[in-house]
C-alpha distance (Angstrom), angle and dihedral (degrees) to the residues before:
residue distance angle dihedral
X1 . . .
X2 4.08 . .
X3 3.74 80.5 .
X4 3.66 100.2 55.4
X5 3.91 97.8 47.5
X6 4.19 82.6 46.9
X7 3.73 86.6 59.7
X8 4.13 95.7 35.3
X9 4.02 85.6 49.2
X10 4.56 88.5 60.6
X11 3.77 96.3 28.2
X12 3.75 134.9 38.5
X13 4.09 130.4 -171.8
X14 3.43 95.9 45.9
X15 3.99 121.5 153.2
X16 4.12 121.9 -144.0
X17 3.81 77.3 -96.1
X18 3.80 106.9 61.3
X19 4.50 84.9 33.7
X20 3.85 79.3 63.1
X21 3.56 102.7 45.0
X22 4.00 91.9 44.1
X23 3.84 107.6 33.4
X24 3.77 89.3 41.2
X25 3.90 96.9 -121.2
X26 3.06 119.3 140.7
X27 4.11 115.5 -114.2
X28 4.21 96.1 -119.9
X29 3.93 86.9 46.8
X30 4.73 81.7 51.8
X31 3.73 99.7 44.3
X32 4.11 108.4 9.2
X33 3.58 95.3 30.5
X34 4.00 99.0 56.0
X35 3.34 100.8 -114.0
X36 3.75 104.6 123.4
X37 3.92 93.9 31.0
X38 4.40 79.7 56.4
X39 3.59 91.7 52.8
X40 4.20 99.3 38.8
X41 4.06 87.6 45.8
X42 4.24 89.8 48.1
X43 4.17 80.3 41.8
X44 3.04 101.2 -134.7
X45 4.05 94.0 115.1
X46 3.88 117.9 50.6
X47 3.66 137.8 -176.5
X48 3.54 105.5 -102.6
X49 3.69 112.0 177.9
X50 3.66 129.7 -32.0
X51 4.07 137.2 -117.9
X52 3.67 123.6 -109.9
X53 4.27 119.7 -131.6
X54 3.34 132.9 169.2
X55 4.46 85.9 -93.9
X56 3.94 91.3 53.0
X57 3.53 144.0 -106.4
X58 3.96 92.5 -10.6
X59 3.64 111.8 135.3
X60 3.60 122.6 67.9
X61 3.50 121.1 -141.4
X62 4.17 121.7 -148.1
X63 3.82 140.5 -144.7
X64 3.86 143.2 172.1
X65 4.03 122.4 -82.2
X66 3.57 145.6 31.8
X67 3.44 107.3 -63.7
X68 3.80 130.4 137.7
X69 4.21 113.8 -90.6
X70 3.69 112.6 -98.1
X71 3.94 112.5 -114.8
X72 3.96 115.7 -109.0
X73 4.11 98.1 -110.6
X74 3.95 113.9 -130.7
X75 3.00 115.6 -97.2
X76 3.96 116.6 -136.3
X77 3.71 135.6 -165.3
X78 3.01 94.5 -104.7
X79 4.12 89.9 66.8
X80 3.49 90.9 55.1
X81 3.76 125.3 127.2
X82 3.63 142.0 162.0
X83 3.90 146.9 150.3
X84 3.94 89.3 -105.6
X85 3.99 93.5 58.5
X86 3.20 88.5 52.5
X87 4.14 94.6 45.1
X88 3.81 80.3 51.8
X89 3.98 98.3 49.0
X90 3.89 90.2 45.2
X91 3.91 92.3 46.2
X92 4.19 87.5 59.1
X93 3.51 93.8 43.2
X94 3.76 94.2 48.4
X95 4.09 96.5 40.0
X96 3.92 101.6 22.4
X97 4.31 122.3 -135.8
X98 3.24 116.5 13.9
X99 3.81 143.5 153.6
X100 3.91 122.0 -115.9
X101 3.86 94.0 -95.5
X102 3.44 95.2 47.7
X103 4.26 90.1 50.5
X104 3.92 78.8 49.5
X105 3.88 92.9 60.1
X106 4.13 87.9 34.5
X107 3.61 100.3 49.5
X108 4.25 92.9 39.8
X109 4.42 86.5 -116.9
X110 3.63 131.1 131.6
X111 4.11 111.2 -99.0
X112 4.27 81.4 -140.2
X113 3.92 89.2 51.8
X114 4.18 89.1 51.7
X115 4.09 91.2 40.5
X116 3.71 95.0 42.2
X117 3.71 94.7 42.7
X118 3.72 93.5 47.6
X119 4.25 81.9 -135.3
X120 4.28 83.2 148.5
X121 4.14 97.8 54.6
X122 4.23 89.1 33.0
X123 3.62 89.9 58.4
X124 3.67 94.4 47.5
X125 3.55 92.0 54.9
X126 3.90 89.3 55.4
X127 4.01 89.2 50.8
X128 3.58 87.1 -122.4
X129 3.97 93.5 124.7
X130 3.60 126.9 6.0
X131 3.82 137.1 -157.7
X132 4.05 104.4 -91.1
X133 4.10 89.0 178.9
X134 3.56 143.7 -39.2
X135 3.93 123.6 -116.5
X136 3.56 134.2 -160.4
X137 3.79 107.9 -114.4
X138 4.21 119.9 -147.2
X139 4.01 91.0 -93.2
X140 4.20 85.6 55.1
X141 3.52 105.4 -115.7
X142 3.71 121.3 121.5
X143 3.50 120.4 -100.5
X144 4.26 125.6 -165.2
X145 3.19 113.9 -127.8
X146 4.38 113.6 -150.7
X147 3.91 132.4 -139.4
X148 3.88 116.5 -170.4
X149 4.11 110.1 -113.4
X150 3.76 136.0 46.7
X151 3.29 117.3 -64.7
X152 4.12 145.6 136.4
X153 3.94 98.3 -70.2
X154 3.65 108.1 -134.9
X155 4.24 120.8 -105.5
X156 3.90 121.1 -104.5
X157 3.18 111.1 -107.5
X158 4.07 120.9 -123.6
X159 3.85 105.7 -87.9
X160 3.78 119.2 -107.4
X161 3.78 112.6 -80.1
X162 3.84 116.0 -134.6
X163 3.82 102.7 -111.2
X164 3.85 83.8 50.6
X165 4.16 90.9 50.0
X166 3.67 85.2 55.1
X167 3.79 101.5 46.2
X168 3.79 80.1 56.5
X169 3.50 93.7 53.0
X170 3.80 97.2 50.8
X171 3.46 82.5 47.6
X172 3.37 94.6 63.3
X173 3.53 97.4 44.1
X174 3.14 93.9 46.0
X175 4.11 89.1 62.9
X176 2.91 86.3 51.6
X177 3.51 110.2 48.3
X178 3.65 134.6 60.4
X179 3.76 113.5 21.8
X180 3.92 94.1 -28.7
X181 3.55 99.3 86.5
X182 3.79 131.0 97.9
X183 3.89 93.2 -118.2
X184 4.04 92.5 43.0
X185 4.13 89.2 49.0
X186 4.26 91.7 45.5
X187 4.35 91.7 45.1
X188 3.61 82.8 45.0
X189 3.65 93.7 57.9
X190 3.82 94.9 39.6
X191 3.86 86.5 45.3
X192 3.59 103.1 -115.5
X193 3.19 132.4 136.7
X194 3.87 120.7 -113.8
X195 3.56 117.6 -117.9
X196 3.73 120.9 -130.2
């Protein structure tokens, strides 16, 4: 422990890390072993700041003296950072608009890691892709569709009412129904009679 004041005493902000690495201890002998939760429990270690990753504010960082522990700052949105959001960003600038399952098969991620993740919405909150449009995907719902850059994002449209979800449905049966369809047109050719 003599060794880990000695190096606290000449250089502060260090994490359980950098202790290891300098005061040749090794890291489960720091954090699993007791050592730091000995020395911030005698106080003469505190928390002193902490180090930034692409998860958060998740690695403390510790000094010499008795001093009250540093709170762990929120970390926001906004902070956020990761090899995927940038996969995603590069995949729009590289194909153009897209929705977020077509970035998924672009940028070589899972669509459940970009929905679960909320990469899409985090991204637009640091006005590094906006909402170009929104399209209606086969199922009906609406669906946005991103451009790379800042720009005005582009308002949801009013969701379908039911009379107009079944006007497209008759629509579609109507095409194909009848003499519309693909199998009426080719038995009509080949003279025979459609079944049904």
């Amino acid at each position: 422990m003599q060794r880990i004041l000695t190096l606290l005493a000449s250089m502060s902000n260090l994490s359980a890390s950098d202790i290891s690495r300098e005061a040749f201890v090794g890291i489960t002998t720091l954090a699993c072993g007791g050592y730091l939760k000995a020395l911030r429990t005698s106080r003469l270690v505190h928390v002193s700041g902490w180090r930034k990753t692409g998860k958060g504010f998740v690695t403390p960082l510790f000094s010499l003296g008795d001093r009250p522990d540093l709170a762990r700052p929120e970390f926001k949105d906004a902070d956020r950072d990761s090899a995927g959001m940038n996969l995603i960003v590069a995949a729009l600038e590289r194909a153009g608009m897209m929705t977020y399952l077509e970035v998924a098969q672009a940028s070589g991620l899972s669509s459940n890691t970009i929905k679960n993740t909320r990469y899409m919405d985090i991204l637009v909150k640091q006005k590094r892709i906006h909402i170009a449009a929104w399209r209606r995907n086969r199922a009906g719902p609406l669906i946005a569709v991103y451009a790379v850059g800042f720009g005005k994002s582009a308002e949801k449209p009013a969701p379908l009412s039911r009379a107009e979800r079944c006007r497209r449905c008759r629509q579609k049966k109507r095409a194909l129904s009848d003499n519309r369809g693909i199998a009426a047109q080719l038995s009509k050719i080949q003279g025979i009679r459609p079944a049904g």
